[in-house]
OpenMM code with the backbone's topology and positions (N, CA, C; nanometers):
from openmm import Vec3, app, unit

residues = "UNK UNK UNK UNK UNK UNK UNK UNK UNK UNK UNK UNK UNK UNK UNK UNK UNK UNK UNK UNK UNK UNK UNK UNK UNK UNK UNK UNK UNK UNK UNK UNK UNK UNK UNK UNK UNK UNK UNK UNK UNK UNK UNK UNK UNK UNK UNK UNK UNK UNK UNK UNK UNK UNK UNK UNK UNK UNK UNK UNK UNK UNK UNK UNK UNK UNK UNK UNK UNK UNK UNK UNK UNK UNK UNK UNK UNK UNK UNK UNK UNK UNK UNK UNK UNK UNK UNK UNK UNK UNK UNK UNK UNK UNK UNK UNK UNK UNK UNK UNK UNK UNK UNK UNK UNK UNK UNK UNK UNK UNK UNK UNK UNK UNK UNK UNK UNK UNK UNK UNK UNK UNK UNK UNK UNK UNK UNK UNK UNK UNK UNK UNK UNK UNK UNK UNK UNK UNK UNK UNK UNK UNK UNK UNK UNK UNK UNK UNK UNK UNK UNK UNK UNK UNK UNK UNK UNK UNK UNK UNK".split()
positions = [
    Vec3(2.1645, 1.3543, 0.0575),
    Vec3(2.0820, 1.3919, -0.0557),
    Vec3(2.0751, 1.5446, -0.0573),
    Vec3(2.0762, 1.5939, -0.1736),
    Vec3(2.1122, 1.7405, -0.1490),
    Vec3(1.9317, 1.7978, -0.2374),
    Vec3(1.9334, 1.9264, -0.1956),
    Vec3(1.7500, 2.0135, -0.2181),
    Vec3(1.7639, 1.9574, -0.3316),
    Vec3(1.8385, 1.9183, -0.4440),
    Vec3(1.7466, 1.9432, -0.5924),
    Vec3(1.7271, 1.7522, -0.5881),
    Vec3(1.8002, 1.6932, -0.5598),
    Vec3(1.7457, 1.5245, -0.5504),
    Vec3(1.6471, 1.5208, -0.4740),
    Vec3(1.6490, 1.6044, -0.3541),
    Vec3(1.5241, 1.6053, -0.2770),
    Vec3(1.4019, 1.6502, -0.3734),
    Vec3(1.4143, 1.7581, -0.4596),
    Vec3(1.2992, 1.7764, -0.5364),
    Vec3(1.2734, 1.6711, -0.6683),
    Vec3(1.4062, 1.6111, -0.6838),
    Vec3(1.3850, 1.5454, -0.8089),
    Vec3(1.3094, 1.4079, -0.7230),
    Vec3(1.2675, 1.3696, -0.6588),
    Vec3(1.2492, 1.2246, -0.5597),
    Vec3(1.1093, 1.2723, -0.5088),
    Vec3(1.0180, 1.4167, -0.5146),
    Vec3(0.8585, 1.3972, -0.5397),
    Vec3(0.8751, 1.4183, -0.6736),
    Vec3(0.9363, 1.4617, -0.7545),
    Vec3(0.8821, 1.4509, -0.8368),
    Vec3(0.8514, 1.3220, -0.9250),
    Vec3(0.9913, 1.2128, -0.9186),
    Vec3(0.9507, 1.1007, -0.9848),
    Vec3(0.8529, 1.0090, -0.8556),
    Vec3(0.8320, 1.0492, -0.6967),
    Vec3(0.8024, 0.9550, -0.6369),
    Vec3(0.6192, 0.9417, -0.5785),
    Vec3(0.6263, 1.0564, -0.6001),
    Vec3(0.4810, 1.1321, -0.4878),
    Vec3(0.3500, 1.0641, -0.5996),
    Vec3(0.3839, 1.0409, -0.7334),
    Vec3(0.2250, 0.9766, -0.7711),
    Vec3(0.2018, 0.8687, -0.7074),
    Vec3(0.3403, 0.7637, -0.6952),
    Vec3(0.3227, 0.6515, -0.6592),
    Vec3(0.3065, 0.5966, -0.5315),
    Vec3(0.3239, 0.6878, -0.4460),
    Vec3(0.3125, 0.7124, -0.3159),
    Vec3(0.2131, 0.7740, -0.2618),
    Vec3(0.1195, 0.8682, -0.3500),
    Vec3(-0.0296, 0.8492, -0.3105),
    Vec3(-0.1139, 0.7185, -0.3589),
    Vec3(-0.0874, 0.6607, -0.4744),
    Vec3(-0.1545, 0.5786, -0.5305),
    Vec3(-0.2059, 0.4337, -0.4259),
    Vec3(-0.0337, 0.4400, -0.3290),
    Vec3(-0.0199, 0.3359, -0.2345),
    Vec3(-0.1155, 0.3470, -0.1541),
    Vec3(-0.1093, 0.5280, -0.1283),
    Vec3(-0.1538, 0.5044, 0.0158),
    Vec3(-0.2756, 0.5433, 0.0024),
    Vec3(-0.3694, 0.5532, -0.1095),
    Vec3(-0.4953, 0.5430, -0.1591),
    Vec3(-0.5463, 0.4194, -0.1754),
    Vec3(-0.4880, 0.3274, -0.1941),
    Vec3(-0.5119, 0.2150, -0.2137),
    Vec3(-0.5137, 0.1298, -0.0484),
    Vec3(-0.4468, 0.1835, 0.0271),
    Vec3(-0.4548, 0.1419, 0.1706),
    Vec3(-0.5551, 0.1890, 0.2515),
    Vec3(-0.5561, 0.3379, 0.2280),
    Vec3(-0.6818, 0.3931, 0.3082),
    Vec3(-0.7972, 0.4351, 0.2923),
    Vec3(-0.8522, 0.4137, 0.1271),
    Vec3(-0.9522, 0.4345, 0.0452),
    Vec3(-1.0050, 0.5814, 0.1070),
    Vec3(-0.9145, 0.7139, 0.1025),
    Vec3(-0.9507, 0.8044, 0.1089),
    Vec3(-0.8377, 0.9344, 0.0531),
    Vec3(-0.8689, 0.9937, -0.0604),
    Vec3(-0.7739, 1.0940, -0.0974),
    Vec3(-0.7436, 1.1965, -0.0084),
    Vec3(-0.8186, 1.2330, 0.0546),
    Vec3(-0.7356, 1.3513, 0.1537),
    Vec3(-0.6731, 1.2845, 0.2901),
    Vec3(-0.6736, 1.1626, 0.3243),
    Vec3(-0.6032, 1.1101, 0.3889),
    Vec3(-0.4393, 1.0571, 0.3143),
    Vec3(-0.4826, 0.9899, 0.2130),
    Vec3(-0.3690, 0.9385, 0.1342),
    Vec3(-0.2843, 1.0684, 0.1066),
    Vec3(-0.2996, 1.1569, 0.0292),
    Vec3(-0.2223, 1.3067, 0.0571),
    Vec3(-0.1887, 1.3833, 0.1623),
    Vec3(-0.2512, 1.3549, 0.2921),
    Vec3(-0.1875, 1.3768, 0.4017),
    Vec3(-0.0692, 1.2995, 0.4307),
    Vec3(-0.1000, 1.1683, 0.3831),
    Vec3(0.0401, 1.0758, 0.4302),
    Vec3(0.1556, 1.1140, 0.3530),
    Vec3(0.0697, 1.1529, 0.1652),
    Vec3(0.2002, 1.1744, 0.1161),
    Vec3(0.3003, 1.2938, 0.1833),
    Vec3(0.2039, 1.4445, 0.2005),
    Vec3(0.2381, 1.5048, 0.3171),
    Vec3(0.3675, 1.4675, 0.4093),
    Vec3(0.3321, 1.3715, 0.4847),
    Vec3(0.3521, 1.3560, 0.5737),
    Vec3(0.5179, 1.3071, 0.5753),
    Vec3(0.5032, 1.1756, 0.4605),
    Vec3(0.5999, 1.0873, 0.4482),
    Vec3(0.7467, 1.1869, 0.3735),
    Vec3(0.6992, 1.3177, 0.3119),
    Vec3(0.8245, 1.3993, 0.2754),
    Vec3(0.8903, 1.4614, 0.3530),
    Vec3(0.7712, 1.5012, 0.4584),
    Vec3(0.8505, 1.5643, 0.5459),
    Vec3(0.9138, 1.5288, 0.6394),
    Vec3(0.9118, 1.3823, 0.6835),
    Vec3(1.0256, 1.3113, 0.7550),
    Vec3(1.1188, 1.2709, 0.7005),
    Vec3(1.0570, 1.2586, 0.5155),
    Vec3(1.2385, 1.2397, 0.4687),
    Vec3(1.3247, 1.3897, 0.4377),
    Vec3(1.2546, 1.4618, 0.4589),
    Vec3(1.3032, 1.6458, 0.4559),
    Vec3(1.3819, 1.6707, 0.5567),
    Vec3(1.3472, 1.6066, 0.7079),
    Vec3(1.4245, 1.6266, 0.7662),
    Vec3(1.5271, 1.5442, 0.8155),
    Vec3(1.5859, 1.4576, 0.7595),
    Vec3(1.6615, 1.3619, 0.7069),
    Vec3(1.7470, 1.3375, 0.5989),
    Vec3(1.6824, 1.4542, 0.5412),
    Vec3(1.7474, 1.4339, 0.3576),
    Vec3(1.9068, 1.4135, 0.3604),
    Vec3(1.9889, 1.4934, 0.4599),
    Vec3(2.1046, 1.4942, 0.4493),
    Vec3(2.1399, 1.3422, 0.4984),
    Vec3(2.0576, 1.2861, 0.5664),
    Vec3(2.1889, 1.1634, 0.5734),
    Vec3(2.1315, 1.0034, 0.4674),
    Vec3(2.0119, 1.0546, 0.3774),
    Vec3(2.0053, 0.9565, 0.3022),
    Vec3(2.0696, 0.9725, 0.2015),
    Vec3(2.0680, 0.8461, 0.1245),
    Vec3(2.1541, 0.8775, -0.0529),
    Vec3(2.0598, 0.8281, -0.1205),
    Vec3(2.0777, 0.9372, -0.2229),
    Vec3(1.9765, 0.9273, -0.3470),
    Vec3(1.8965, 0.8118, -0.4168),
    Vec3(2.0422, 0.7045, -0.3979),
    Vec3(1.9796, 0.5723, -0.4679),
    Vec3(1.8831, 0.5180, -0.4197),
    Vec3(1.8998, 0.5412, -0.2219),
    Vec3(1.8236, 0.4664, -0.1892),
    Vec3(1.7095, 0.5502, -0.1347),
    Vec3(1.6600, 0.6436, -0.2098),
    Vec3(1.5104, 0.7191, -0.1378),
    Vec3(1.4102, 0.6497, -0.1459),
    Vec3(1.3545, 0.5889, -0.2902),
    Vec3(1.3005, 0.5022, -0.3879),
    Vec3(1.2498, 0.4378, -0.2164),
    Vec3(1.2984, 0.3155, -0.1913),
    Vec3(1.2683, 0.2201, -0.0539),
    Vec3(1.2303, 0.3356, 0.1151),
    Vec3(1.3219, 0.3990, 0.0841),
    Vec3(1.3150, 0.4989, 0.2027),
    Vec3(1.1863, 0.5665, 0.2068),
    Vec3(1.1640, 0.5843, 0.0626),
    Vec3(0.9946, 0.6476, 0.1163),
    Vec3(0.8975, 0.5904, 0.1424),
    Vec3(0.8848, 0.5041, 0.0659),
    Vec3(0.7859, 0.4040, 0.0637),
    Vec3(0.7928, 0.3418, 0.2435),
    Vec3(0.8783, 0.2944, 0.2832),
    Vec3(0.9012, 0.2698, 0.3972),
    Vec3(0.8676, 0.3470, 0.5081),
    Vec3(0.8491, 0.4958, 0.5070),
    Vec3(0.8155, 0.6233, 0.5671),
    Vec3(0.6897, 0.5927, 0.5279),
    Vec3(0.6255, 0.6135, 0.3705),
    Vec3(0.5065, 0.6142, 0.3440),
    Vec3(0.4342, 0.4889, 0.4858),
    Vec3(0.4588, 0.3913, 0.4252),
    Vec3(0.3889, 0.2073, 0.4873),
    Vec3(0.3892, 0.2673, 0.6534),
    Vec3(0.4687, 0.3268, 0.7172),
    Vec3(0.4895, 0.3778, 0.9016),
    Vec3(0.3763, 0.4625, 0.9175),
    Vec3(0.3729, 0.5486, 0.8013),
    Vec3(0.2583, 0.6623, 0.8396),
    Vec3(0.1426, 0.6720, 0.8227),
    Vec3(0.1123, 0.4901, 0.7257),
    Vec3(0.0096, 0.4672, 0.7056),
    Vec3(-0.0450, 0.3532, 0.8027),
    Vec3(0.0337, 0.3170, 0.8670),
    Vec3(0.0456, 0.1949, 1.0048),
    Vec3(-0.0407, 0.3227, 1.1077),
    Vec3(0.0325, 0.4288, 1.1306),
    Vec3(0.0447, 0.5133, 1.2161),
    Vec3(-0.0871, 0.5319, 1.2334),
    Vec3(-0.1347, 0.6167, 1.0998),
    Vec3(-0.2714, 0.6621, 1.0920),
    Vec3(-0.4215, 0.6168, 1.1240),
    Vec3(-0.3970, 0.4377, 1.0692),
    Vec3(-0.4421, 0.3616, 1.0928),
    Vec3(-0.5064, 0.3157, 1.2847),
    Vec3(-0.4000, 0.3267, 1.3271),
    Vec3(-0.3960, 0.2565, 1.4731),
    Vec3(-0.4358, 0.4110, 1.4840),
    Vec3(-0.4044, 0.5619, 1.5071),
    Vec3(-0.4730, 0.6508, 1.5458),
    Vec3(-0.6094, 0.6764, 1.5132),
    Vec3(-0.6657, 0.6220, 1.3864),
    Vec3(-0.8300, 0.5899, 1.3715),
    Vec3(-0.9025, 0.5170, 1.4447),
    Vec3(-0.8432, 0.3902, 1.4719),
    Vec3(-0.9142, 0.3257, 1.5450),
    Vec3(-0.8792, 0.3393, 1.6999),
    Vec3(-0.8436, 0.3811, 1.7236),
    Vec3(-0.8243, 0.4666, 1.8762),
    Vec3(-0.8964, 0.5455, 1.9250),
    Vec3(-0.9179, 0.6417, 1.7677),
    Vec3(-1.0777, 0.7179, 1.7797),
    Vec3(-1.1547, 0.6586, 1.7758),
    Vec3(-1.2029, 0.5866, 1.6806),
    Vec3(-1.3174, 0.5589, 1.6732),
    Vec3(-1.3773, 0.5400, 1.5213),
    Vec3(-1.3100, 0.6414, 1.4268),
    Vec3(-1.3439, 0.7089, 1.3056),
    Vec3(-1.3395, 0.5912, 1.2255),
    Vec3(-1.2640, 0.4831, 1.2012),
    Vec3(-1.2474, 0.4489, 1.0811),
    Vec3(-1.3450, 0.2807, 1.1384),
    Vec3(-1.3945, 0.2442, 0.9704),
    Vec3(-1.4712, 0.1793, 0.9363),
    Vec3(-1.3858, 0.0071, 0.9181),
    Vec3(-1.4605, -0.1165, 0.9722),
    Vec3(-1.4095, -0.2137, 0.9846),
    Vec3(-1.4077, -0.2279, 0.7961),
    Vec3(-1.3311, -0.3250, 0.7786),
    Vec3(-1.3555, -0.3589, 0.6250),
    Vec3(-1.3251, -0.5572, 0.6298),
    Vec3(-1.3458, -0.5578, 0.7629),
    Vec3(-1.3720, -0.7029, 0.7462),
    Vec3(-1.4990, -0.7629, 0.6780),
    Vec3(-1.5876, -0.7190, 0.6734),
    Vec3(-1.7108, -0.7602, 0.5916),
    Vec3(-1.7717, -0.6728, 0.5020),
    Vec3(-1.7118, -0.7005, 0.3620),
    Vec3(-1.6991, -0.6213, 0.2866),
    Vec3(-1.8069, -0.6913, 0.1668),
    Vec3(-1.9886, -0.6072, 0.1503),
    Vec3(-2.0155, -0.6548, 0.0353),
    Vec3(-2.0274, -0.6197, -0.0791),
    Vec3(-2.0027, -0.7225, -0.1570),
    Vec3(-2.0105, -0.6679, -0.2798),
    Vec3(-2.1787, -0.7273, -0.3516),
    Vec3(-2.2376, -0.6389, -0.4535),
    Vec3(-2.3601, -0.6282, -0.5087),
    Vec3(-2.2685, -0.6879, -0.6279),
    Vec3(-2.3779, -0.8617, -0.6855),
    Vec3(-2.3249, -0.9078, -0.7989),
    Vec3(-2.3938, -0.9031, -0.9066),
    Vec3(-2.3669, -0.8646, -1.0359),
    Vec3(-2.3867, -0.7488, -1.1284),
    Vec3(-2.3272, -0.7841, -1.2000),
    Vec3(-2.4311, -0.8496, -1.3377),
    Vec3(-2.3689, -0.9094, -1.4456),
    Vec3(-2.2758, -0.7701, -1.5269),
    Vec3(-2.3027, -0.6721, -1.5158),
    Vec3(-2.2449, -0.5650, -1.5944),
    Vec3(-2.1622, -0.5030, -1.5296),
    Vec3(-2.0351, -0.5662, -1.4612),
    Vec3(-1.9053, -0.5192, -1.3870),
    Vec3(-1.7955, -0.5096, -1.3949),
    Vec3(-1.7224, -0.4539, -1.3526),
    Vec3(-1.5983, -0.3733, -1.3366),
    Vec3(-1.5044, -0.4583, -1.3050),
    Vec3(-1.4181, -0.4836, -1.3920),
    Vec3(-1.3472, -0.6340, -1.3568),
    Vec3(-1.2025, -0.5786, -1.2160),
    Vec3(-1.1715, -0.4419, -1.2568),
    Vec3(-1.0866, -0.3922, -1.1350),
    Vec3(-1.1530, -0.3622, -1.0633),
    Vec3(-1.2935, -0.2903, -1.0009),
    Vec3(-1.3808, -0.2504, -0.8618),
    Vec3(-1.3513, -0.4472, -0.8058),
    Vec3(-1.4325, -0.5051, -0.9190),
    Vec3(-1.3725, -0.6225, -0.7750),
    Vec3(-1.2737, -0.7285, -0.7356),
    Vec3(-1.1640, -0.6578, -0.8425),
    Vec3(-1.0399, -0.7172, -0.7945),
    Vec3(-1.0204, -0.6281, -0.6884),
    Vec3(-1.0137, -0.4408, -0.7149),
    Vec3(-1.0113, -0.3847, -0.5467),
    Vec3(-1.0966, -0.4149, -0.4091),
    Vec3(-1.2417, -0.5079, -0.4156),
    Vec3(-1.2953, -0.5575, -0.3345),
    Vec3(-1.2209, -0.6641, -0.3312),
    Vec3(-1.1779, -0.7693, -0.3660),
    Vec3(-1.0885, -0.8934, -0.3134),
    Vec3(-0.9656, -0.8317, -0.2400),
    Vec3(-0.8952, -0.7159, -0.2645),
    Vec3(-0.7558, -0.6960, -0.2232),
    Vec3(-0.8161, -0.6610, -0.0820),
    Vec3(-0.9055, -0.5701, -0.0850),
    Vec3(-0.9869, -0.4883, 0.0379),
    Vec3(-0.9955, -0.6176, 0.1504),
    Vec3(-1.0710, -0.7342, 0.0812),
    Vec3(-1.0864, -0.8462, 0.1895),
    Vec3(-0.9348, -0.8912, 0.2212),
    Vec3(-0.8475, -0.8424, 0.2056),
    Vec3(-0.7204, -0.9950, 0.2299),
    Vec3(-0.6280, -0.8183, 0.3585),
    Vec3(-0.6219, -0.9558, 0.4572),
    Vec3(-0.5147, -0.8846, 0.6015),
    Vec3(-0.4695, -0.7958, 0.5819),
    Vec3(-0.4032, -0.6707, 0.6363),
    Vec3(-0.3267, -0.5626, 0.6288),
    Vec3(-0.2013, -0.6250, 0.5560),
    Vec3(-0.1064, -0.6989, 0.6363),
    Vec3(-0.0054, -0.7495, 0.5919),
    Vec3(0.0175, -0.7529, 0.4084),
    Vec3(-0.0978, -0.8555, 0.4314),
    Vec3(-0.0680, -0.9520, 0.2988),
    Vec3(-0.1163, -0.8064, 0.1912),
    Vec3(-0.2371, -0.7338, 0.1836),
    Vec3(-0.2786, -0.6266, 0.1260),
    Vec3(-0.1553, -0.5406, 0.0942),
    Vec3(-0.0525, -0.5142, 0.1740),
    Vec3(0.0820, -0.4077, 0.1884),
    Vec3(0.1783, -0.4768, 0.0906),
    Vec3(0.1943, -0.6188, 0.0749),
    Vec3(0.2790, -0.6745, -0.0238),
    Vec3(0.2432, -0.6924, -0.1096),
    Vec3(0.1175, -0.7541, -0.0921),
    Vec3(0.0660, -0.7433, -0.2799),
    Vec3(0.0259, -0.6524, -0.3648),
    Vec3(-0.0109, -0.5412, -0.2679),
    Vec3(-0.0125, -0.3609, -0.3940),
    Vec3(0.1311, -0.3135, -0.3647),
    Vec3(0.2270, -0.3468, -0.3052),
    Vec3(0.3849, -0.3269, -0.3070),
    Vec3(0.4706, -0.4079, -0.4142),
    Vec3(0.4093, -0.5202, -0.4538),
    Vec3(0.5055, -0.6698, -0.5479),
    Vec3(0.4168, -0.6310, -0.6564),
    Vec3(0.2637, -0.6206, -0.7142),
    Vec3(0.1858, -0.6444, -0.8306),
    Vec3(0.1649, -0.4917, -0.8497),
    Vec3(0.1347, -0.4098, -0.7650),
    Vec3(0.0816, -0.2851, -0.8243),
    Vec3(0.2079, -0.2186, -0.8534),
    Vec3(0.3521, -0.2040, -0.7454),
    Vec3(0.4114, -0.1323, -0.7716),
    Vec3(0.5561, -0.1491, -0.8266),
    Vec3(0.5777, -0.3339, -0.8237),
    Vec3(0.6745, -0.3958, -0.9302),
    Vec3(0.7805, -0.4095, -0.8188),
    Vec3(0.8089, -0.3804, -0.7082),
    Vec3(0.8897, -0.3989, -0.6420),
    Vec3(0.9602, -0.5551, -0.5634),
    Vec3(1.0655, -0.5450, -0.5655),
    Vec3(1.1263, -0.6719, -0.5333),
    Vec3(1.1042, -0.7499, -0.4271),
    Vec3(1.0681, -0.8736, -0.4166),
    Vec3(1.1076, -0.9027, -0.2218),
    Vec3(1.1527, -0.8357, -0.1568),
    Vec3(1.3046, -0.8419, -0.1727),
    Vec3(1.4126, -0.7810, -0.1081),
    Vec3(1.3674, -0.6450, -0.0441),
    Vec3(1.3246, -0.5442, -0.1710),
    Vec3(1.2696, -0.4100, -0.1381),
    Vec3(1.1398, -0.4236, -0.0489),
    Vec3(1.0373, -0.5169, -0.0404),
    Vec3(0.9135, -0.5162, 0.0079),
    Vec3(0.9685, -0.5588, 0.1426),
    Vec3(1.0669, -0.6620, 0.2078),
    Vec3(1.0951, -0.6944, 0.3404),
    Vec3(1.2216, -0.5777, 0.3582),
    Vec3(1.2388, -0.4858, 0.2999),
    Vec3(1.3298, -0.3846, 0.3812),
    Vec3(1.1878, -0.2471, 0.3997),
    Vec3(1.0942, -0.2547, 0.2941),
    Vec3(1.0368, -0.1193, 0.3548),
    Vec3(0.8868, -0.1873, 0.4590),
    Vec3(0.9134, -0.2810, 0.4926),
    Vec3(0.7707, -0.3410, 0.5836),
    Vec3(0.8720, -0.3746, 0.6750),
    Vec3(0.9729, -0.4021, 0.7284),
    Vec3(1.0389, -0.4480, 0.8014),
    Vec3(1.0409, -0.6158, 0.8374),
    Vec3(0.9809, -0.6960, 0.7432),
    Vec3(0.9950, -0.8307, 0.7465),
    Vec3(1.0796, -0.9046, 0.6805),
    Vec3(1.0558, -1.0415, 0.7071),
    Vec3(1.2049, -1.0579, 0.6455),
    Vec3(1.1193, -1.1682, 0.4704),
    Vec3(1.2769, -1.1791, 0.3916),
    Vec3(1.2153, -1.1873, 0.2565),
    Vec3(1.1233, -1.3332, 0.2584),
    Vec3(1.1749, -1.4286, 0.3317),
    Vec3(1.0672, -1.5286, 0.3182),
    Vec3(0.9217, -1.4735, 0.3846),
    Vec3(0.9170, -1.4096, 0.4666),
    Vec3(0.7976, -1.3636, 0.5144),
    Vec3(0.6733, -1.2963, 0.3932),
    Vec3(0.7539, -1.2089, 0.3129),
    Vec3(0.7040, -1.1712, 0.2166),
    Vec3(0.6314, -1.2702, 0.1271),
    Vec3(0.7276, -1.3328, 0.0835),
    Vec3(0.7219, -1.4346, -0.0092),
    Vec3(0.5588, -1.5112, 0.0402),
    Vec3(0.5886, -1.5190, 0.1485),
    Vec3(0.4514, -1.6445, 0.2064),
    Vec3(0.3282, -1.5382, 0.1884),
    Vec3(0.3201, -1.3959, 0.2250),
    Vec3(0.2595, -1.3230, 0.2257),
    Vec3(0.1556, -1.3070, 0.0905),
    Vec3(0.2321, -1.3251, -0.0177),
    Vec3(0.2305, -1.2568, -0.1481),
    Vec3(0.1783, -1.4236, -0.2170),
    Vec3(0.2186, -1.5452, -0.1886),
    Vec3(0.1469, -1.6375, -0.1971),
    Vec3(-0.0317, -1.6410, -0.1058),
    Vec3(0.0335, -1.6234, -0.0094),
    Vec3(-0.1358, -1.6090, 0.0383),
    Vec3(-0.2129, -1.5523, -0.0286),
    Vec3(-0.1774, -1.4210, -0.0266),
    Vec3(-0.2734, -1.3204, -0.0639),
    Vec3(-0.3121, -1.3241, -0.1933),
    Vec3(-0.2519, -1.4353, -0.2900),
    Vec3(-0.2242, -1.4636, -0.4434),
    Vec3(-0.3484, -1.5397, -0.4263),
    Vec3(-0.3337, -1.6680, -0.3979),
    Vec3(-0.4164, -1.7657, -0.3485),
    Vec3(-0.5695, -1.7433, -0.2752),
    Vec3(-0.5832, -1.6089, -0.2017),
    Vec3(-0.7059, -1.5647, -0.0920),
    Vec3(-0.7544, -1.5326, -0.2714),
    Vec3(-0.7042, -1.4364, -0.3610),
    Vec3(-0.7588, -1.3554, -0.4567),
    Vec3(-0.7920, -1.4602, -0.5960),
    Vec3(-0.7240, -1.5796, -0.5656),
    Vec3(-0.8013, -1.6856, -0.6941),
    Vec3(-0.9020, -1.7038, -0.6417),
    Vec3(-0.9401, -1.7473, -0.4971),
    Vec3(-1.0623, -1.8047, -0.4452),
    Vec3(-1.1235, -1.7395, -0.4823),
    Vec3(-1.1263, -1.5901, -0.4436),
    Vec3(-1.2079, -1.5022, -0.4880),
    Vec3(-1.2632, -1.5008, -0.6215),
    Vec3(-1.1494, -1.4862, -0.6965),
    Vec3(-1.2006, -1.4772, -0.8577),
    Vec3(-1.2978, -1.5975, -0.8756),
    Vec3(-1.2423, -1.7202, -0.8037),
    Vec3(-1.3394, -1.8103, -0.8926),
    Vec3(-1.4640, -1.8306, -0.8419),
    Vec3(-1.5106, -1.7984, -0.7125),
    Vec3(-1.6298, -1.7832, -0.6547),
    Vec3(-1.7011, -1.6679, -0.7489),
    Vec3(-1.6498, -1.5903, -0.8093),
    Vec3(-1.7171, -1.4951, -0.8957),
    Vec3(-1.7554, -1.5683, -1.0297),
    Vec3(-1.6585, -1.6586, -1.0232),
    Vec3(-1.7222, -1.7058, -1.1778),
    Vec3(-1.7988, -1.8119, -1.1753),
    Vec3(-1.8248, -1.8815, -1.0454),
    Vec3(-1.9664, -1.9550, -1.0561),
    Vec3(-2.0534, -1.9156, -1.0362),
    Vec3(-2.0721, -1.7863, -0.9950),
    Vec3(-2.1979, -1.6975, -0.9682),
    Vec3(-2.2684, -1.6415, -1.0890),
    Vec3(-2.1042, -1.6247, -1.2068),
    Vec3(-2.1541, -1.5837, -1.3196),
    Vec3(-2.1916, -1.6782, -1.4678),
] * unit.nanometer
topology = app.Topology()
chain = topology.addChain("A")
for resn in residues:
    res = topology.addResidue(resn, chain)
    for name in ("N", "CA", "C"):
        topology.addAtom(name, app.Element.getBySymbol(name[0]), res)
């Protein structure tokens, strides 16, 4: 990949690649650190990737550095469980705040494929090459996590 694909690849890639990793770590100056982060390992690499395939390559860098970050939080200490996550029910609501509280409740895993397949349109194929699983794995993943988020919805609508 030569400097100007390298520049042309934040430029079409870096919204979508904070968006991810905002959506993973519910914090903007973390998520921009990763984006940070995730260029500059493909910067120093650039020469032996090809263009076509940066698109997966980052994202794949992105998903490592957000693995990374993760397990170094809780090593510290710093970061907050989100296994019990409540939500205040409120006839006058935000129909995406709590679809992002349902995604928030569902596993790392399954959370990484389904804002990778629904938020960001990407293929199986592409989701088990940049998570490193394989495509049926996905597949089961992206059913679960499909399935965890009806329950959800419909427990909301007998409440309402």
């Amino acid at each position: 990949m030569t400097t100007n694909e390298y520049n042309s690849a934040v430029e079409l890639f870096s919204d979508n690649i904070y968006r991810f990793a905002l959506k993973q770590l519910k914090n903007d100056l973390c998520a921009k650190d990763v984006v940070q982060e995730t260029y500059t390992k493909v910067w120093l690499k650039h020469k032996t990737i090809a263009f076509e395939k940066v698109k997966s390559y980052l994202f794949k860098t992105a998903y490592h550095c957000i693995v990374d970050w993760i397990k170094k939080e809780k090593r510290n200490g710093d970061i907050e469980q989100l296994t019990d996550i409540s939500v205040s029910y409120d006839l006058n609501f935000d129909v995406q705040s709590w679809l992002n509280a349902a995604i928030d409740k569902l596993p790392p895993s399954q959370k990484t494929v389904i804002l990778l397949r629904d938020y960001e349109g990407y293929s199986y194929l592409e989701i088990a090459e940049i998570t490193g699983l394989s495509e049926a794995q996905v597949k089961v993943y992206i059913f679960r996590a499909r399935k965890a988020l009806r329950t959800f919805i419909g427990a909301l609508e007998e409440l309402l």
